[in-house]
KEKE-3310 file (N, C-alpha, C; in steps of 0.2 Angstrom, whole numbers, plus 5000, padded with zeros to 4 digits):
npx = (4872:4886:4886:4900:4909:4920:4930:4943:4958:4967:4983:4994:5008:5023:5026:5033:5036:5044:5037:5024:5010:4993:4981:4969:4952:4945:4954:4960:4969:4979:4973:4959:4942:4941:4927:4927:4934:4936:4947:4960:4963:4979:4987:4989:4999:5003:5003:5004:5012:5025:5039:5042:5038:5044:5050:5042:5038:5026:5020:5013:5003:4992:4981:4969:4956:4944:4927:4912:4899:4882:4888:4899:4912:4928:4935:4944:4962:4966:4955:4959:4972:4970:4962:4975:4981:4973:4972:4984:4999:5007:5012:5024:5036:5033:5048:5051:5049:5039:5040:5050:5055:5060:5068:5076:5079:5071:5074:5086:5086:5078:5085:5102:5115:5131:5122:5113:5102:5086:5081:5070:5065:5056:5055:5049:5037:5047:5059:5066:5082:5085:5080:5090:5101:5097:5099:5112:5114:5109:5118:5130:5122:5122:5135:5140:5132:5131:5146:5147:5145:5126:5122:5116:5108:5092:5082:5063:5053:5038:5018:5021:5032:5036:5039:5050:5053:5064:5076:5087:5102:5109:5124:5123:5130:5122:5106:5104:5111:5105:5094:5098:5104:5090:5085:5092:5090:5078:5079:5085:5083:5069:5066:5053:5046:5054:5058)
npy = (5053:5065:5080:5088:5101:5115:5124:5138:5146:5160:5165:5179:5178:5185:5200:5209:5222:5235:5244:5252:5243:5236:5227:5219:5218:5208:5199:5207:5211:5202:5188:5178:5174:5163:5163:5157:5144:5145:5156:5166:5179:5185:5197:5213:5220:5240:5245:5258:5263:5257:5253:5242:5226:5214:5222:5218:5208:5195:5182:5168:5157:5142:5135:5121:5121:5108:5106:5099:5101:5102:5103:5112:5108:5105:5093:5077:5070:5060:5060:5072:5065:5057:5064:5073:5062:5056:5068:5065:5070:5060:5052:5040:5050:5046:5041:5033:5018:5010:4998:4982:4975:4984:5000:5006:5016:5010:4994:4996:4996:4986:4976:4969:4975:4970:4955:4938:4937:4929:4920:4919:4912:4908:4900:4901:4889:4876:4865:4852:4852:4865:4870:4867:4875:4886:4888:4889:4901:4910:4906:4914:4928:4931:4933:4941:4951:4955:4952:4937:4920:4911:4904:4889:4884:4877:4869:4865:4858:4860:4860:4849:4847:4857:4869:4878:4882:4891:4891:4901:4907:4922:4934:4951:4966:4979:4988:4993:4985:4974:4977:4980:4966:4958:4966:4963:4947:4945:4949:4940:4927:4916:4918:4921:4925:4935:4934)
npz = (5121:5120:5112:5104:5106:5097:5098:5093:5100:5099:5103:5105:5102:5100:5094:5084:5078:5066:5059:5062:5070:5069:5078:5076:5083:5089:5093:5106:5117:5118:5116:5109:5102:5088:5074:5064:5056:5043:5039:5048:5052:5061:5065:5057:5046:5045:5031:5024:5033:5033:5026:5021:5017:5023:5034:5043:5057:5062:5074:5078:5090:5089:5097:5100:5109:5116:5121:5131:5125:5129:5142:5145:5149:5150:5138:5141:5143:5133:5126:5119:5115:5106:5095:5092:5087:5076:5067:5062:5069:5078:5066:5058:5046:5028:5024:5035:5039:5053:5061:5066:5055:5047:5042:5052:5069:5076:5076:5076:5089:5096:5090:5094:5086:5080:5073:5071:5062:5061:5041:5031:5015:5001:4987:4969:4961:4955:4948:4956:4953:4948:4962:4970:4963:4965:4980:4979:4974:4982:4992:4987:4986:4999:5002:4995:4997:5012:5018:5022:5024:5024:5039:5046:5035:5029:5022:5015:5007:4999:4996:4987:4985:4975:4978:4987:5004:5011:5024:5036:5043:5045:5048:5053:5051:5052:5055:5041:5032:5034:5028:5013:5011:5012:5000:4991:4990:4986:4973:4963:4954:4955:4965:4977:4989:5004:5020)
capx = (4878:4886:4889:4906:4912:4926:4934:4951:4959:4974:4987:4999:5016:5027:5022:5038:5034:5047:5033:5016:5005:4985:4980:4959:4946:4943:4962:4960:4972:4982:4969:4953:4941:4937:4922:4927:4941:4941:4953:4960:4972:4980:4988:4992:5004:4999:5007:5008:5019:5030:5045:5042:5031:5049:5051:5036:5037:5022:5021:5006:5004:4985:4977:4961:4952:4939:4924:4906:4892:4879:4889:4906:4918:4932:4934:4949:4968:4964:4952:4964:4976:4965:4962:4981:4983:4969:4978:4993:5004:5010:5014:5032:5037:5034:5053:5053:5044:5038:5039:5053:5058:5060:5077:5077:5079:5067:5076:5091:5082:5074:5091:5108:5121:5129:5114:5115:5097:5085:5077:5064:5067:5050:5056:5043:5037:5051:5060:5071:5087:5083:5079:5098:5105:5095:5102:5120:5114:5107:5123:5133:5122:5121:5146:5141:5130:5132:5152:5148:5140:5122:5123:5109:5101:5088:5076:5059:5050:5030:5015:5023:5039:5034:5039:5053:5056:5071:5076:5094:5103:5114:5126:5124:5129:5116:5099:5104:5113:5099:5089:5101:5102:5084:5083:5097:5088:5073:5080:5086:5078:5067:5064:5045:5048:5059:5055)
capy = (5055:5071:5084:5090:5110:5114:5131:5137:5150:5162:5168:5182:5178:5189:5206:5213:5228:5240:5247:5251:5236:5237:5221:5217:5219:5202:5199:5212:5209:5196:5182:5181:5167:5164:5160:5151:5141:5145:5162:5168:5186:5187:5205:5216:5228:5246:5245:5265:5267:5252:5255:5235:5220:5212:5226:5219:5200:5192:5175:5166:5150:5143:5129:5119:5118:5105:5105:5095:5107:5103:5106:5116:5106:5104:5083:5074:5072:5056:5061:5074:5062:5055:5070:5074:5055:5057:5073:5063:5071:5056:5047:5041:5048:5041:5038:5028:5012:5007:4989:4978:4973:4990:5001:5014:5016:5004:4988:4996:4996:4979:4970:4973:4973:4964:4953:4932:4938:4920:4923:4914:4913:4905:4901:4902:4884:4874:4857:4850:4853:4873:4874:4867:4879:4891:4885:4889:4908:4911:4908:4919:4932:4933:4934:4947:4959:4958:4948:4932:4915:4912:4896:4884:4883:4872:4869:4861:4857:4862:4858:4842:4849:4862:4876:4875:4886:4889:4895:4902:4912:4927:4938:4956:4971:4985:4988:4995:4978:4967:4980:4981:4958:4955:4968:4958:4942:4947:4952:4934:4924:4910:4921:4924:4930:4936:4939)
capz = (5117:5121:5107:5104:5103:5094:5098:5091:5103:5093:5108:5101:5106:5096:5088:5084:5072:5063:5057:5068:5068:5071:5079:5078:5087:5091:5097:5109:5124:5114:5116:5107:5099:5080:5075:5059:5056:5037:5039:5054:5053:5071:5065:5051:5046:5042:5023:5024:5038:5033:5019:5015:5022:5027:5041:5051:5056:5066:5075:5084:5093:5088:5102:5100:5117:5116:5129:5131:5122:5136:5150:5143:5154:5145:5137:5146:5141:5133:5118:5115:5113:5101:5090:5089:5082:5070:5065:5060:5073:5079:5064:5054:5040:5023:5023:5041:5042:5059:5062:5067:5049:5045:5042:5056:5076:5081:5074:5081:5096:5095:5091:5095:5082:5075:5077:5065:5059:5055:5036:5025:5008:4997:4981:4963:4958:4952:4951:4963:4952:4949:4968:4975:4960:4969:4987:4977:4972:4990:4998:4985:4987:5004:5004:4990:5003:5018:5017:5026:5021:5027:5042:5046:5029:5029:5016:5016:5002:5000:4990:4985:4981:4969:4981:4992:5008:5014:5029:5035:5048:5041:5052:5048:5055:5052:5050:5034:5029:5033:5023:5008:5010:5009:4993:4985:4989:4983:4965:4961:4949:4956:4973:4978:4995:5007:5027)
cpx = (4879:4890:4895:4906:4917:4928:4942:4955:4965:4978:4992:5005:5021:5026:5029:5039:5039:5041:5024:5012:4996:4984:4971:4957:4947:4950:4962:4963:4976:4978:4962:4949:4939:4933:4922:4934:4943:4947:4954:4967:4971:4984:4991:4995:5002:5004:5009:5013:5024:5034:5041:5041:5037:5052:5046:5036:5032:5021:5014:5006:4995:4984:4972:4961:4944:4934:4916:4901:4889:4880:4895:4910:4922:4933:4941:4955:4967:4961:4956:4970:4975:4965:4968:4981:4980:4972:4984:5000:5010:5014:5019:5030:5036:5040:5054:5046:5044:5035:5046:5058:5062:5070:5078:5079:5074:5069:5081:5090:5083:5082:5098:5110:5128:5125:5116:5105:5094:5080:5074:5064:5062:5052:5048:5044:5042:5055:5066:5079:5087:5085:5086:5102:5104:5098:5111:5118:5111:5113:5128:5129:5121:5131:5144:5139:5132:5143:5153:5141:5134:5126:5116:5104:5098:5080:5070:5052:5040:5026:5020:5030:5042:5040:5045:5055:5062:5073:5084:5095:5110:5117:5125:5123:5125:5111:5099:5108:5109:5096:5093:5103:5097:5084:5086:5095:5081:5076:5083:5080:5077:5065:5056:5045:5052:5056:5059)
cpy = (5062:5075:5088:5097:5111:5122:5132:5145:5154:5165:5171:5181:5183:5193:5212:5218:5232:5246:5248:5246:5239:5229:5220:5217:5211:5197:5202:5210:5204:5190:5185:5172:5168:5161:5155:5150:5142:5149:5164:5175:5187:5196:5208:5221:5235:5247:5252:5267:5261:5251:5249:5230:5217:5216:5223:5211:5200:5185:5174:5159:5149:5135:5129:5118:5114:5106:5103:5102:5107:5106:5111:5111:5101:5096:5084:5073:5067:5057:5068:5075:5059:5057:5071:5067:5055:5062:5074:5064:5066:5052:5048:5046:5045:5037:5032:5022:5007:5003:4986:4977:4980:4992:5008:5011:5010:4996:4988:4993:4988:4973:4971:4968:4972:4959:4947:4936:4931:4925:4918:4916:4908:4906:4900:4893:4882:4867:4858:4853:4861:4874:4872:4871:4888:4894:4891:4897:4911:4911:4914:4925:4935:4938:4941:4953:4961:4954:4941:4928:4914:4905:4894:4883:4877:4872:4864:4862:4859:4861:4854:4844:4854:4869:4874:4883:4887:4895:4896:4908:4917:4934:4945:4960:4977:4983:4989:4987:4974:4970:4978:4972:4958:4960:4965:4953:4942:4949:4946:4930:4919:4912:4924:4929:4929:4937:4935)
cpz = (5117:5114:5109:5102:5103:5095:5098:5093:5099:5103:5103:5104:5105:5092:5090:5077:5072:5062:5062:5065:5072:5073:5079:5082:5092:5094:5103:5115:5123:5112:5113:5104:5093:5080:5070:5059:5049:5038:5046:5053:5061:5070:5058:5050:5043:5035:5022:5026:5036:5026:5014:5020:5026:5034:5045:5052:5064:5069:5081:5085:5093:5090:5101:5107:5114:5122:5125:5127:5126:5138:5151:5146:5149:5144:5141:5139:5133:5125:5115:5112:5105:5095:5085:5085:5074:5065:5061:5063:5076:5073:5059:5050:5037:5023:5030:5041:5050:5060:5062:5063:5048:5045:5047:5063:5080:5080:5077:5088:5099:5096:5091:5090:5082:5076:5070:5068:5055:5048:5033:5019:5005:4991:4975:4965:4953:4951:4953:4962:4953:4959:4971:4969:4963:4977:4985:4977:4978:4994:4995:4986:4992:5006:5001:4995:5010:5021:5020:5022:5025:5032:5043:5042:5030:5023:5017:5010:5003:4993:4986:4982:4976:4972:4986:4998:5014:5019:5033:5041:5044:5046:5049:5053:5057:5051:5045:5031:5029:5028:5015:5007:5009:5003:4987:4986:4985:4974:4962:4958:4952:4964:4973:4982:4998:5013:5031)
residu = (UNK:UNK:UNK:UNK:UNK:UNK:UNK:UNK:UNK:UNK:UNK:UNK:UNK:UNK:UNK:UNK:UNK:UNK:UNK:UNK:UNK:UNK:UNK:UNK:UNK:UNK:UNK:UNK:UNK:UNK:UNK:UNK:UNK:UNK:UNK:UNK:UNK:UNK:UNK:UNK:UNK:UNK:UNK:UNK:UNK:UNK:UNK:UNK:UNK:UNK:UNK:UNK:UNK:UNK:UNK:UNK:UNK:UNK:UNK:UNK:UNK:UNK:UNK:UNK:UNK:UNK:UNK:UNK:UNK:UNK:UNK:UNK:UNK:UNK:UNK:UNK:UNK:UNK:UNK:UNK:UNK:UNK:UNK:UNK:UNK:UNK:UNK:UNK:UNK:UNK:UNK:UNK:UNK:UNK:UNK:UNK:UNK:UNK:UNK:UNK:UNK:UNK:UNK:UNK:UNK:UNK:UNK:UNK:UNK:UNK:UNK:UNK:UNK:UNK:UNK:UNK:UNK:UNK:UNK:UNK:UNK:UNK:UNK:UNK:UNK:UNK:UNK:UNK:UNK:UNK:UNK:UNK:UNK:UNK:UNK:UNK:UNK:UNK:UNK:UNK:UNK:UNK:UNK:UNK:UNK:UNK:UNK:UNK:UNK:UNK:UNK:UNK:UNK:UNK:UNK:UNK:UNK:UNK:UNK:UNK:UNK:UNK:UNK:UNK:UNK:UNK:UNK:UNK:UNK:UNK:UNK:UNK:UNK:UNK:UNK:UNK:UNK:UNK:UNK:UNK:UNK:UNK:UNK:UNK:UNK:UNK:UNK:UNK:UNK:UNK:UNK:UNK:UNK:UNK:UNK)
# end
């Protein structure tokens, strides 16, 4: 198993000083290595010659290079794909959900709209009456959200008729309308699930 070494390189890109700037030792030439990652100053403003810390703006660009301990030779593209993922670089927003279902670009993606979207509807425990009054608040509130009736309902009963799942095709133009339909199906009385 080979050990891994972690070094974190500073490159100065931009040292545009109003005021004279001293840059450290260990910078020296713009590049330099740190040996700890708690603190790092890439340059500092000499506070006497500068009226006011807004005269001096500094900017740095700070790369991890990974390589083998043994034998230094730097790891492959691969595990430093890896890193950045662990990182979290890659991943959504809280506000975007990536998956299919979701209300973003990749449902767009996935399915062209206007799109007749199929849904499943899993009603609570209830009797046979309740669930065709439920059938009836299913259709209105599908005209209510998205303006059109659902088609192909079909309902089939489960665990001996206690449960019944219904299942229905519903035109909708957006991702956002499918989104904002199943939240109004979902807020009915006698609705379990929705998908």
């Amino acid at each position: 198993m080979h050990r891994i070494s972690f070094s974190l390189s500073c490159l100065m890109l931009t040292l545009r000083p109003v005021a004279s700037m001293r840059v450290y030792p260990h910078l020296s030439g713009g590049a330099g290595r740190l040996s700890s990652l708690g603190s790092a100053v890439l340059a500092c403003a000499d506070a006497d010659a500068a009226d006011d810390l807004d005269d001096c703006a500094c900017s740095a660009r700070v790369s991890a290079s990974f390589s083998d301990a043994e034998d230094g030779k730097p790891l492959g593209e691969r595990f430093d794909m890896q890193v950045r993922a662990l990182q979290g670089e890659f991943s959504p927003t809280d506000v975007d959900k990536d998956h299919e279902r979701g209300d973003n670009l990749l449902l767009e993606g996935l399915v062209g709209f206007p799109a007749e979207v199929a849904l499943k509807v899993v009603t609570h425990p209830a009797s046979s009456a309740e669930q065709e009054a439920l059938l009836s608040k299913l259709n209105h509130a599908c005209v209510e959200a998205v303006g059109v009736p659902p088609t192909r309902i079909q309902s089939t009963p489960r665990l001996g008729g206690k449960v019944a799942s219904i299942g229905m095709s519903v035109l909708v133009s957006s991702p956002r309308s499918l989104t904002m339909l199943r939240e109004h199906l979902r807020g009915l009385s006698g609705v379990r699930m929705v998908f």
